[in-house]
MINU-665562 format. One record per atom (N, C-alpha, C, O): residue number from 1; atom name; x, y, z. Coordinates in pm, whole numbers, plus 50000, padded with zeros to 5 digits. Layout:
! residues N
<site num="NUM" atome="CA" X="X" Y="Y" Z="Z"/>
...
***
This chain:
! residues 103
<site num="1" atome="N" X="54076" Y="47367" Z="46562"/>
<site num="1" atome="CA" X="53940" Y="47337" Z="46602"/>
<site num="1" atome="C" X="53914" Y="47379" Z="46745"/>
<site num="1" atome="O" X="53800" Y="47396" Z="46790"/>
<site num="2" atome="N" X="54018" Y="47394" Z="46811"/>
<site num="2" atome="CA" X="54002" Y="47411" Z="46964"/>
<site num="2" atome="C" X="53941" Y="47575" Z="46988"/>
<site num="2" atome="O" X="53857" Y="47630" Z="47060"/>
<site num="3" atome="N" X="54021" Y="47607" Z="46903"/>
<site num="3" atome="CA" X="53958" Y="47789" Z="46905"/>
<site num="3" atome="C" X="53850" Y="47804" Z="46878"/>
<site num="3" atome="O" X="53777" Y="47879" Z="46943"/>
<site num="4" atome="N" X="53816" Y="47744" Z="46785"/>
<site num="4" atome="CA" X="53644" Y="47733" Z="46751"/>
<site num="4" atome="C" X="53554" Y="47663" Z="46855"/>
<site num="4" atome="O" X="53447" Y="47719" Z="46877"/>
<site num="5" atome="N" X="53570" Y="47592" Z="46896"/>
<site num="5" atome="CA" X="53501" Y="47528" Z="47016"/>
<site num="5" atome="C" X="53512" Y="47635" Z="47097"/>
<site num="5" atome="O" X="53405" Y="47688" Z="47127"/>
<site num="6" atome="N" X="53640" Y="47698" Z="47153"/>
<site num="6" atome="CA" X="53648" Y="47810" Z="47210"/>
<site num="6" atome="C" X="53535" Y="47898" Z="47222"/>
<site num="6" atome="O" X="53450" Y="47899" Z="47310"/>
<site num="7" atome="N" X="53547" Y="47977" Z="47114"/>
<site num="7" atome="CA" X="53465" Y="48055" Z="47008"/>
<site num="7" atome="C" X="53288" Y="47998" Z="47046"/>
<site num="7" atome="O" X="53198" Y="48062" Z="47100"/>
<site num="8" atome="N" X="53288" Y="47920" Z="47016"/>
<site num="8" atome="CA" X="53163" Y="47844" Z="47038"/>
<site num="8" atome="C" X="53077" Y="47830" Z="47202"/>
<site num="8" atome="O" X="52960" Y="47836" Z="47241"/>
<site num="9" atome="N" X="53164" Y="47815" Z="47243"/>
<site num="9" atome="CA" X="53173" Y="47828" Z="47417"/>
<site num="9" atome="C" X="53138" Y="47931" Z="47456"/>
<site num="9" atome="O" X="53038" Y="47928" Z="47528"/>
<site num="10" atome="N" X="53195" Y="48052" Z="47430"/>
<site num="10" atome="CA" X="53192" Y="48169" Z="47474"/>
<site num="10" atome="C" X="53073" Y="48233" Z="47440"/>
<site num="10" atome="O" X="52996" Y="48283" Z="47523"/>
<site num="11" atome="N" X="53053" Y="48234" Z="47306"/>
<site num="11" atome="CA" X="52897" Y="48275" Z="47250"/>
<site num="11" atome="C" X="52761" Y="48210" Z="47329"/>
<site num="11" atome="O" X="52649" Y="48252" Z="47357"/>
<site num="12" atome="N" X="52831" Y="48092" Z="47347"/>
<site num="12" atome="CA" X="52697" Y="47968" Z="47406"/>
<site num="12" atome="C" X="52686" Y="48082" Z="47533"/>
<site num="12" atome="O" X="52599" Y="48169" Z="47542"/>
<site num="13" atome="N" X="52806" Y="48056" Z="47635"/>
<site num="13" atome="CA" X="52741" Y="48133" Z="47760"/>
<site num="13" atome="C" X="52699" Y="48294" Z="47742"/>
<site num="13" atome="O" X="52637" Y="48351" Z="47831"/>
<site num="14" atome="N" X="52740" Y="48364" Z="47613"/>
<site num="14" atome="CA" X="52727" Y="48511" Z="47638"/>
<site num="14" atome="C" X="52532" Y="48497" Z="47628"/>
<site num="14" atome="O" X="52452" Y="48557" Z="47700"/>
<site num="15" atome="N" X="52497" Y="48393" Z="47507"/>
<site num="15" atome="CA" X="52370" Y="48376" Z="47479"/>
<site num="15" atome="C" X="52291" Y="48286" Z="47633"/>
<site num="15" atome="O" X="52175" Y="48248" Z="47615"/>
<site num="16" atome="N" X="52335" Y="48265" Z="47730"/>
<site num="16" atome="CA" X="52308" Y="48242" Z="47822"/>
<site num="16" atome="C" X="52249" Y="48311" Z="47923"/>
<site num="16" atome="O" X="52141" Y="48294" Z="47978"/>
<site num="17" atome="N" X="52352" Y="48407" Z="47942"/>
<site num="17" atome="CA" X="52386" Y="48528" Z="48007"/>
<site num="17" atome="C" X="52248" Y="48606" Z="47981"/>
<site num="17" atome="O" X="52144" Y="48620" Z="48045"/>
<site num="18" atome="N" X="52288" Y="48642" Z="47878"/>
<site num="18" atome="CA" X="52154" Y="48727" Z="47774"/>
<site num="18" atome="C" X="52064" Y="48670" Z="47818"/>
<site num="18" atome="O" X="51998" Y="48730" Z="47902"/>
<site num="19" atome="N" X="52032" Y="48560" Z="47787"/>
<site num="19" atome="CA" X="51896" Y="48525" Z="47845"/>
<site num="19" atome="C" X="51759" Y="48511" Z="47964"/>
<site num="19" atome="O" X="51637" Y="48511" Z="47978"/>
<site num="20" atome="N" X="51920" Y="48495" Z="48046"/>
<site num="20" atome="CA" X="51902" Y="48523" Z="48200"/>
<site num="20" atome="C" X="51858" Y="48636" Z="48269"/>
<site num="20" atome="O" X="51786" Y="48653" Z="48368"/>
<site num="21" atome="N" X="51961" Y="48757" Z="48141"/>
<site num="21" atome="CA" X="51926" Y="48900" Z="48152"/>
<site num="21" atome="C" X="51786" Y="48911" Z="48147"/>
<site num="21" atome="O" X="51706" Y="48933" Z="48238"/>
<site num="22" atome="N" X="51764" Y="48889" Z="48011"/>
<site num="22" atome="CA" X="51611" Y="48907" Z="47939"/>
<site num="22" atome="C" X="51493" Y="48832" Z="48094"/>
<site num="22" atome="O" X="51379" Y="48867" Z="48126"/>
<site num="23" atome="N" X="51573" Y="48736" Z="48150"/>
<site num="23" atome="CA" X="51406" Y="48654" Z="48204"/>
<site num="23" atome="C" X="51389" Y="48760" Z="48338"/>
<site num="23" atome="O" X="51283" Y="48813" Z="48371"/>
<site num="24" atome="N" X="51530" Y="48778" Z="48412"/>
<site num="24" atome="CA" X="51529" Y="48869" Z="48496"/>
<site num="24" atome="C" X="51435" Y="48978" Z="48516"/>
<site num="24" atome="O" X="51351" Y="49005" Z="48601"/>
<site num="25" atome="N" X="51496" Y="49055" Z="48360"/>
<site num="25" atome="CA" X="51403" Y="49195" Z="48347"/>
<site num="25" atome="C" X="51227" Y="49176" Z="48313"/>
<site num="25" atome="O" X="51132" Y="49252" Z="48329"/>
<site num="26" atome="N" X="51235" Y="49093" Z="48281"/>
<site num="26" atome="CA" X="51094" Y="49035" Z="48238"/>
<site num="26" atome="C" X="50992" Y="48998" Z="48395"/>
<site num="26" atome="O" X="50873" Y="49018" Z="48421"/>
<site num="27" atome="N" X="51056" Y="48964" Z="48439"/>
<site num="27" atome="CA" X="51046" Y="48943" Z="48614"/>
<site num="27" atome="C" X="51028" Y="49068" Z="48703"/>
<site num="27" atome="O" X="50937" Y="49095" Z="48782"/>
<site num="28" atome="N" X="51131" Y="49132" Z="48672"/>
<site num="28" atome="CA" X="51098" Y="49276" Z="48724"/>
<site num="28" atome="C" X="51056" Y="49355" Z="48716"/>
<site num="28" atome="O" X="51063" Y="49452" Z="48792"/>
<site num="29" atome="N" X="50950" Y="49337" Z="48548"/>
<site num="29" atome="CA" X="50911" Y="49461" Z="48505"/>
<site num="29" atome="C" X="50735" Y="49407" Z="48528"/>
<site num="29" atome="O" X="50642" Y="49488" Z="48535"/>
<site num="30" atome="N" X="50720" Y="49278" Z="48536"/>
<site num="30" atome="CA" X="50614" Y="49242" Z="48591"/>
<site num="30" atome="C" X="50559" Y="49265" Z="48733"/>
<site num="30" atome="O" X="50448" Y="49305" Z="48769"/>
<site num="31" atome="N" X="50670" Y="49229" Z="48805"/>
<site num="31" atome="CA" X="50668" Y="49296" Z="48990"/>
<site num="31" atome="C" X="50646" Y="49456" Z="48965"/>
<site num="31" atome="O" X="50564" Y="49512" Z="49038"/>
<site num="32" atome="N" X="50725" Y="49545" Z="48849"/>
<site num="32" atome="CA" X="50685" Y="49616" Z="48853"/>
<site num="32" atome="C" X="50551" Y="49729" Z="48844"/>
<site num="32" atome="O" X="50525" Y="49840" Z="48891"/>
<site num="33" atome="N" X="50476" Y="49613" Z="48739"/>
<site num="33" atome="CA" X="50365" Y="49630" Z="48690"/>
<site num="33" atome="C" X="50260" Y="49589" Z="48790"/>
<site num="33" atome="O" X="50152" Y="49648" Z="48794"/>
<site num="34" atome="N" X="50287" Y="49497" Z="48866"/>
<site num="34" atome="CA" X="50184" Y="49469" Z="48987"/>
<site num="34" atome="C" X="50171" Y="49571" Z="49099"/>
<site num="34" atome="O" X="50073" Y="49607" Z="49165"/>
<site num="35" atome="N" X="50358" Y="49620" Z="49103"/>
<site num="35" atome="CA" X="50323" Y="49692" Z="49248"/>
<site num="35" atome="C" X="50241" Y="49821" Z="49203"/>
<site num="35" atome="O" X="50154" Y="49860" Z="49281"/>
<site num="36" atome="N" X="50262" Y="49886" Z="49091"/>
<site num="36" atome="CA" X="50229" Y="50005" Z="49035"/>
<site num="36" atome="C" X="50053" Y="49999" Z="49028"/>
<site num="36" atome="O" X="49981" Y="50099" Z="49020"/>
<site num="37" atome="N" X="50004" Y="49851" Z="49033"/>
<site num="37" atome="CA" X="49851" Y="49809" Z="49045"/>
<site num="37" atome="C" X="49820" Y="49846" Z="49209"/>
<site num="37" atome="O" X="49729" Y="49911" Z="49261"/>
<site num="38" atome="N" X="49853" Y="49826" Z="49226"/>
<site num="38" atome="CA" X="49851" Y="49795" Z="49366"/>
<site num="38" atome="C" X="49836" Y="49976" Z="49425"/>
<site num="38" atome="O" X="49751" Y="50048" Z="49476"/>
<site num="39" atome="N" X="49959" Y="49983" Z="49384"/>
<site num="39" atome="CA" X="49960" Y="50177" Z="49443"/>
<site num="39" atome="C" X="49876" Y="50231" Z="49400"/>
<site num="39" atome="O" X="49820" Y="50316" Z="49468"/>
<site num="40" atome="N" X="49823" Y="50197" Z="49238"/>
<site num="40" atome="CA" X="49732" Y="50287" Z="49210"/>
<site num="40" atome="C" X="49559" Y="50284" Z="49280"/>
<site num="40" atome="O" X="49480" Y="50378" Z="49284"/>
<site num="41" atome="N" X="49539" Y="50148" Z="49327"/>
<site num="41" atome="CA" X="49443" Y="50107" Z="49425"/>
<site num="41" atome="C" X="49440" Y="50228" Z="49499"/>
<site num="41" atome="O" X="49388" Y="50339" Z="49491"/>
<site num="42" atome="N" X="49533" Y="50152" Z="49593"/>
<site num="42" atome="CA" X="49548" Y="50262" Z="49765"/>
<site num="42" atome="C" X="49552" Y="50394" Z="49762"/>
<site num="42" atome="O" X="49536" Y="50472" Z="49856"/>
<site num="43" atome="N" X="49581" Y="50424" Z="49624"/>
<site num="43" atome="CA" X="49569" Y="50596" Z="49615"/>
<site num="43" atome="C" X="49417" Y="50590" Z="49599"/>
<site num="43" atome="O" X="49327" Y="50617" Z="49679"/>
<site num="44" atome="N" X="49415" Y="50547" Z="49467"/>
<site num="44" atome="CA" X="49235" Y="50563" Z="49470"/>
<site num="44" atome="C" X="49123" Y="50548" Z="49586"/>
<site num="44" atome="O" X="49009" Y="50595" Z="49592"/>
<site num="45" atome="N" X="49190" Y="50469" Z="49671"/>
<site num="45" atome="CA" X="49103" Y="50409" Z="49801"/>
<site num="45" atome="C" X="49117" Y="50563" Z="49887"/>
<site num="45" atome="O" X="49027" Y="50611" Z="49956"/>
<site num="46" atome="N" X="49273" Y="50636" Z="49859"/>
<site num="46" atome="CA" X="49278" Y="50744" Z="49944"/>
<site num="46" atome="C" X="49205" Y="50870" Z="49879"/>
<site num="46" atome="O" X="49190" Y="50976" Z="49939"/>
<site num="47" atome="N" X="49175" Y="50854" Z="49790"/>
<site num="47" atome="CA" X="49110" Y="50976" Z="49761"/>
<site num="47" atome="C" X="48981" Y="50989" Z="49774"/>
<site num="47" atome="O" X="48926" Y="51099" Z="49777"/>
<site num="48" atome="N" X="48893" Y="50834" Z="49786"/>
<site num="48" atome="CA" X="48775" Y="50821" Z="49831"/>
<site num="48" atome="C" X="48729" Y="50900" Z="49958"/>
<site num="48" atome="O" X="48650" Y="50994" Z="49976"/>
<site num="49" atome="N" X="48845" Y="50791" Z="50075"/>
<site num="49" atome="CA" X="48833" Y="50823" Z="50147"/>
<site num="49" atome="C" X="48859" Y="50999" Z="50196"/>
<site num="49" atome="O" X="48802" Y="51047" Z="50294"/>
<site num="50" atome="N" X="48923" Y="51051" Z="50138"/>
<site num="50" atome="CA" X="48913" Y="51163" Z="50134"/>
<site num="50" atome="C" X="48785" Y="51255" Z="50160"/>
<site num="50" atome="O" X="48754" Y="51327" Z="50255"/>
<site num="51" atome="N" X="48726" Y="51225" Z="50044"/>
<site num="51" atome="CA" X="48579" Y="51271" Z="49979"/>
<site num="51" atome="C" X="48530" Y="51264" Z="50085"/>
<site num="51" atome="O" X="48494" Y="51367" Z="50143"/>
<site num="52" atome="N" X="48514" Y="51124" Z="50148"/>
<site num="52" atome="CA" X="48386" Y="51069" Z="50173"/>
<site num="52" atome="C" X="48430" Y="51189" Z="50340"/>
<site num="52" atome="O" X="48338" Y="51260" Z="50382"/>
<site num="53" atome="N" X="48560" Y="51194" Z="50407"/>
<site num="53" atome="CA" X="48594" Y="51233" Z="50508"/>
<site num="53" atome="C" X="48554" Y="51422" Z="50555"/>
<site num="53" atome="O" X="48522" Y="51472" Z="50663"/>
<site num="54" atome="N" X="48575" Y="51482" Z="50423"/>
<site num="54" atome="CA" X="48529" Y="51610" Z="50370"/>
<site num="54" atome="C" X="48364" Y="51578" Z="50372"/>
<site num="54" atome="O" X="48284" Y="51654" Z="50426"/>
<site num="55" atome="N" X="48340" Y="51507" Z="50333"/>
<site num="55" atome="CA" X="48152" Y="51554" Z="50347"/>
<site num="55" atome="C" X="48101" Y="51536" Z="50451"/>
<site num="55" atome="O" X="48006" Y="51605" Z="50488"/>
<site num="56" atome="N" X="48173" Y="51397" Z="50557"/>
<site num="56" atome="CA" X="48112" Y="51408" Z="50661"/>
<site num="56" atome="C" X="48162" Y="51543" Z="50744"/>
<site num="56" atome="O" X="48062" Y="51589" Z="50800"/>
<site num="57" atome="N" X="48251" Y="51605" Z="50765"/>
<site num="57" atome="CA" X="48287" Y="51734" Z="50821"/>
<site num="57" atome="C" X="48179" Y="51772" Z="50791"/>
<site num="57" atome="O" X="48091" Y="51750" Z="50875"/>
<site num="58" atome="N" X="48138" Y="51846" Z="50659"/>
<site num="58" atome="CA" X="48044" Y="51971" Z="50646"/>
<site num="58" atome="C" X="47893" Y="51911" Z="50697"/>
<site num="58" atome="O" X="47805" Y="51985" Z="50742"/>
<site num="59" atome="N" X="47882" Y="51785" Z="50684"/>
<site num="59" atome="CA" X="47773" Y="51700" Z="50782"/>
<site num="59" atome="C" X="47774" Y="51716" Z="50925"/>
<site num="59" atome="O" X="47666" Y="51729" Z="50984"/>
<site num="60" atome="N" X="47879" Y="51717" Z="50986"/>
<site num="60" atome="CA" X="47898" Y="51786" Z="51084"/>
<site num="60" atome="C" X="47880" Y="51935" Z="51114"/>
<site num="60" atome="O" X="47780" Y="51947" Z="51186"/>
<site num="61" atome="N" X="47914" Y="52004" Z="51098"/>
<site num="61" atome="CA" X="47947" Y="52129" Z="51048"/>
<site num="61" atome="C" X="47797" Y="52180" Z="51037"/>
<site num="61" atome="O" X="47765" Y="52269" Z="51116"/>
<site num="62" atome="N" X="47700" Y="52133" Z="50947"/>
<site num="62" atome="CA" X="47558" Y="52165" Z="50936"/>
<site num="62" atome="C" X="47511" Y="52143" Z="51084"/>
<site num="62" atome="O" X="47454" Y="52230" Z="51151"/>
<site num="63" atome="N" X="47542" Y="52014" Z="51126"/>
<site num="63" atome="CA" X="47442" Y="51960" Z="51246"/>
<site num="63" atome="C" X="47478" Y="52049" Z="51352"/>
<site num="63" atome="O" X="47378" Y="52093" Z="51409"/>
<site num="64" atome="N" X="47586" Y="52091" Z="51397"/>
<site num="64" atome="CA" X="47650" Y="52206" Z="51494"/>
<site num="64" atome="C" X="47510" Y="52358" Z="51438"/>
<site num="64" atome="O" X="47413" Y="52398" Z="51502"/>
<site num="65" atome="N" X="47546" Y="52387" Z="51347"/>
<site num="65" atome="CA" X="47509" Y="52514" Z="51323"/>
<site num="65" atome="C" X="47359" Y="52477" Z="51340"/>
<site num="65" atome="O" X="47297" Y="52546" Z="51421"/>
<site num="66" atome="N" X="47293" Y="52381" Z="51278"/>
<site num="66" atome="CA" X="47167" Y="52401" Z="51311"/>
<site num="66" atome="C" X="47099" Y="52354" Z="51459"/>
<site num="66" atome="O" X="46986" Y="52394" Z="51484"/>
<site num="67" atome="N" X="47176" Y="52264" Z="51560"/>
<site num="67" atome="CA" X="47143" Y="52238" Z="51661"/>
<site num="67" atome="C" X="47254" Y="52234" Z="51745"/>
<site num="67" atome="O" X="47315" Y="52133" Z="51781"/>
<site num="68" atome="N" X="47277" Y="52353" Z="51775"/>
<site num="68" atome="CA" X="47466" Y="52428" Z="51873"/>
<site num="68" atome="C" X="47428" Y="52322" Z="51975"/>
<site num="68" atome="O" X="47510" Y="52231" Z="51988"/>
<site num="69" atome="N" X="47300" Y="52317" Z="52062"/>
<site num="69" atome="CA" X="47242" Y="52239" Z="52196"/>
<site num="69" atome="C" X="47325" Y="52101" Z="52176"/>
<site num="69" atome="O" X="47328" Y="52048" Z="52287"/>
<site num="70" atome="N" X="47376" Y="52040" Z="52105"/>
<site num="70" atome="CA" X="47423" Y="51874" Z="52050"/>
<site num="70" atome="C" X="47535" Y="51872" Z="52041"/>
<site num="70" atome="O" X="47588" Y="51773" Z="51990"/>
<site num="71" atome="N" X="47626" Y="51996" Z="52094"/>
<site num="71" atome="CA" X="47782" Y="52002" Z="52091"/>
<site num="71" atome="C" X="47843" Y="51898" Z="52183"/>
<site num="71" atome="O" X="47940" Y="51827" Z="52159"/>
<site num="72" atome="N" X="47776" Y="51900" Z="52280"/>
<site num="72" atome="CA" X="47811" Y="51823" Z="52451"/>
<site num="72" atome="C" X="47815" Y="51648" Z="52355"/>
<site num="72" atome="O" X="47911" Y="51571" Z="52353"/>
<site num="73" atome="N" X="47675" Y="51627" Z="52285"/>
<site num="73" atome="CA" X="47705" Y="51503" Z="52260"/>
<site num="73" atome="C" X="47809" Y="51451" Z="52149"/>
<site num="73" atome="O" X="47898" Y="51369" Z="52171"/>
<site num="74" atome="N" X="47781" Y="51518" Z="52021"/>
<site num="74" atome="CA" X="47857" Y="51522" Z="51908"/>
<site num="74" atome="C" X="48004" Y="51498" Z="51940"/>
<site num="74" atome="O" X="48076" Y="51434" Z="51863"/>
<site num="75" atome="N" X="48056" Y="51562" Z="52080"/>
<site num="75" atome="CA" X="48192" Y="51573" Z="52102"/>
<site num="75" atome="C" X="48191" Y="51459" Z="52232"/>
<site num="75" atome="O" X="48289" Y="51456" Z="52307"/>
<site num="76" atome="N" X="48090" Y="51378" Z="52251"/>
<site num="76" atome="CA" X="48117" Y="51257" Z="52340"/>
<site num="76" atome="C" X="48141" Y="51178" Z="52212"/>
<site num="76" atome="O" X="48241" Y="51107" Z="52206"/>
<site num="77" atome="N" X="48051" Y="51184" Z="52106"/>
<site num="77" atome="CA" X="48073" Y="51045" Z="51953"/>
<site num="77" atome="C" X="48255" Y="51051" Z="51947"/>
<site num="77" atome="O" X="48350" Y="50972" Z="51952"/>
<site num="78" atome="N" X="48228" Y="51223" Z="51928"/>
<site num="78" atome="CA" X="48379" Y="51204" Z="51840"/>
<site num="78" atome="C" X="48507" Y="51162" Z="51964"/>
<site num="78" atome="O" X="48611" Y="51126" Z="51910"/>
<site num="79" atome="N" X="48510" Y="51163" Z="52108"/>
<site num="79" atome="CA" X="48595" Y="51090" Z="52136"/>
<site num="79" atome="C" X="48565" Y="50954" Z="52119"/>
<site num="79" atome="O" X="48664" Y="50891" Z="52084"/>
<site num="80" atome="N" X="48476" Y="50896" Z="52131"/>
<site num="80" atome="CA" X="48484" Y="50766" Z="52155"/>
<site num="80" atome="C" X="48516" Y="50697" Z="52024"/>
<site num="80" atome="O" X="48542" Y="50577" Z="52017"/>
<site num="81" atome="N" X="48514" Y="50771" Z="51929"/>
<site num="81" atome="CA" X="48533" Y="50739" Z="51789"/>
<site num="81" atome="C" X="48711" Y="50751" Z="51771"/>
<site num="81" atome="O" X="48772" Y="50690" Z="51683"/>
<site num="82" atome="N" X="48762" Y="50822" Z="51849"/>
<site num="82" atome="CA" X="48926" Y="50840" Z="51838"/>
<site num="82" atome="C" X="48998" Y="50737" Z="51920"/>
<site num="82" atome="O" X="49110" Y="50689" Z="51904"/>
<site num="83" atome="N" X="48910" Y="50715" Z="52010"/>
<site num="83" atome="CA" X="48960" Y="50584" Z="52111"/>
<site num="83" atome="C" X="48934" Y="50470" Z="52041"/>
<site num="83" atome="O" X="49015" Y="50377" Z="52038"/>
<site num="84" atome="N" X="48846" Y="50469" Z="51994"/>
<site num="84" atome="CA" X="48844" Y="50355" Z="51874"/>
<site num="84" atome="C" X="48928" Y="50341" Z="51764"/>
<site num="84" atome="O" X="48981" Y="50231" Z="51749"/>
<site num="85" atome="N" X="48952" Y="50438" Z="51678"/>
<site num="85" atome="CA" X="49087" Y="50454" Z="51592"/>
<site num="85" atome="C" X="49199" Y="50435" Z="51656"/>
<site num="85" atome="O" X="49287" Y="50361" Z="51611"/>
<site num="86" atome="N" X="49214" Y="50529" Z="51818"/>
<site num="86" atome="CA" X="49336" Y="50440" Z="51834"/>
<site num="86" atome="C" X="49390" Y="50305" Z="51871"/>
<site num="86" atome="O" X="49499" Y="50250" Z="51855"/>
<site num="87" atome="N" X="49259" Y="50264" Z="51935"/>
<site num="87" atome="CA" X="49235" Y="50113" Z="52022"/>
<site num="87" atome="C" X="49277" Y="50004" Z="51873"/>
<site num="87" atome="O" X="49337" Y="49897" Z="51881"/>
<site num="88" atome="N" X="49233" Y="50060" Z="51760"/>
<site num="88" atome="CA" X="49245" Y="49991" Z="51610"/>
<site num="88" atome="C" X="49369" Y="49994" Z="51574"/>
<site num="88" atome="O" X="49411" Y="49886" Z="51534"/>
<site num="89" atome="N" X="49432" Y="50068" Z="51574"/>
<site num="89" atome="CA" X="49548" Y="50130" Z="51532"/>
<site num="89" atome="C" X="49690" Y="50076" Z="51611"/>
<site num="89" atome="O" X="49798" Y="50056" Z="51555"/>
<site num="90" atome="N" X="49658" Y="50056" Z="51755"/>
<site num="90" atome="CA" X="49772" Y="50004" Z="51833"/>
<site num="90" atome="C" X="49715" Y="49815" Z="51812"/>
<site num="90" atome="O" X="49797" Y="49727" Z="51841"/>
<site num="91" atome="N" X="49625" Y="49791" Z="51779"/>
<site num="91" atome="CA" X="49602" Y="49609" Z="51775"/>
<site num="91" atome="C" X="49695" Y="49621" Z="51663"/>
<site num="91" atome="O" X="49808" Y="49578" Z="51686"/>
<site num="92" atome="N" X="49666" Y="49687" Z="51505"/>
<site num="92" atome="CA" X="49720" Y="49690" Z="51407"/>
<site num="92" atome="C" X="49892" Y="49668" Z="51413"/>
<site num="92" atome="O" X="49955" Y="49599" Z="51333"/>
<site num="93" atome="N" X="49960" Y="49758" Z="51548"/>
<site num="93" atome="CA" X="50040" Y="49759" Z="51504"/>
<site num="93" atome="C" X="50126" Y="49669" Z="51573"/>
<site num="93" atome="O" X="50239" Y="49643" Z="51532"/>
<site num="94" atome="N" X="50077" Y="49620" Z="51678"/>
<site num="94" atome="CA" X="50103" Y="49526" Z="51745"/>
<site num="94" atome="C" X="50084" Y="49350" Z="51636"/>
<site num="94" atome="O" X="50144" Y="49253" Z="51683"/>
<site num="95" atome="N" X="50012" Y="49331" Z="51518"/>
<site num="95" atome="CA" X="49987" Y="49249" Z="51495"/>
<site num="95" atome="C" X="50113" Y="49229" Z="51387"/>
<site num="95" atome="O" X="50151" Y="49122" Z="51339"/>
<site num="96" atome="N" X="50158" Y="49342" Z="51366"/>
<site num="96" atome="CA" X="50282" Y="49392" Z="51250"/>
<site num="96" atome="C" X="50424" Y="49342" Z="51328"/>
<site num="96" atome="O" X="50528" Y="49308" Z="51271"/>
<site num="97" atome="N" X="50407" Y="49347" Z="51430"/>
<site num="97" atome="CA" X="50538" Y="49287" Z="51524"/>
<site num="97" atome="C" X="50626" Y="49193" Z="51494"/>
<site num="97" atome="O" X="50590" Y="49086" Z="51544"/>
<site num="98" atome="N" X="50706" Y="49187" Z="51446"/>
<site num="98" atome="CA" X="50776" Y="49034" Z="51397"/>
<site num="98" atome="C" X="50773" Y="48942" Z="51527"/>
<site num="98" atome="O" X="50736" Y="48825" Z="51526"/>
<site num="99" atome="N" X="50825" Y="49024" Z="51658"/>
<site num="99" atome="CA" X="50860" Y="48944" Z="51751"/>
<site num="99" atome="C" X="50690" Y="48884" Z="51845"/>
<site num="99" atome="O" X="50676" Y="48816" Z="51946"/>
<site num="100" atome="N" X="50627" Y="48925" Z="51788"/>
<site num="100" atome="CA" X="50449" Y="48885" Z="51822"/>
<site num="100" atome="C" X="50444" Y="48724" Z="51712"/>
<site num="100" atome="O" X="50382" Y="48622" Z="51743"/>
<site num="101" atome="N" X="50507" Y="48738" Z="51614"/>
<site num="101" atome="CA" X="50467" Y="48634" Z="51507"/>
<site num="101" atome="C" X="50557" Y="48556" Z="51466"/>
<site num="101" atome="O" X="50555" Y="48491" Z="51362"/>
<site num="102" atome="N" X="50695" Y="48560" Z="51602"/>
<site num="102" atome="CA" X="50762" Y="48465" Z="51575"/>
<site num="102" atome="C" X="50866" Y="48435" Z="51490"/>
<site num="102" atome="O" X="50926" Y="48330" Z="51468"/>
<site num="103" atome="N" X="50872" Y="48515" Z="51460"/>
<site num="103" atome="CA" X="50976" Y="48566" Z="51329"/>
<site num="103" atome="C" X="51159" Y="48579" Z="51355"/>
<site num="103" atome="O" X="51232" Y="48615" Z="51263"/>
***
């Protein structure tokens, strides 16, 4: 009888095991399924932005050609517009800091 209990034991944990397997992968294939949501967002968000980045060029691009006289200003917008991206960009990355948040 002892072998069988044995026997019995062993199956119990292999069906354990297994199971653990199964909840695991079930776990991971869900994280997987979220992050894959997620990426497919931010791509989509990047291809917008894309678009939208390409039309303002040729929006640009028109306003130059039809009024050259507006270069002086057009190119005061666009720095102050890069100092702004970067002024955005260094808060951003400063806020990413572990050692800013204590971490």
């Amino acid at each position: 009888m002892s072998e069988a209990n044995t026997i019995m034991s062993s199956q119990d944990d292999k069906d354990k095991e297994i199971a653990l397997l199964k909840d695991a992968l079930a776990k991971s294939e869900a994280l997987s399924a979220a992050l894959q949501k997620q990426l497919d967002a931010v791509s989509n968000l990047h291809r917008v932005q894309a678009i939208t980045i390409s039309s303002q060029i040729n929006t640009i691009r028109e306003q130059i050609d039809l009024h050259p006289e507006d270069i002086p200003a057009i190119q005061e917008r666009a720095k102050k517009a890069e100092e702004e991206r970067l002024r955005i960009m260094n808060e951003t990355a400063v806020k990413k800091d572990p050692e800013d948040q204590g971490c």
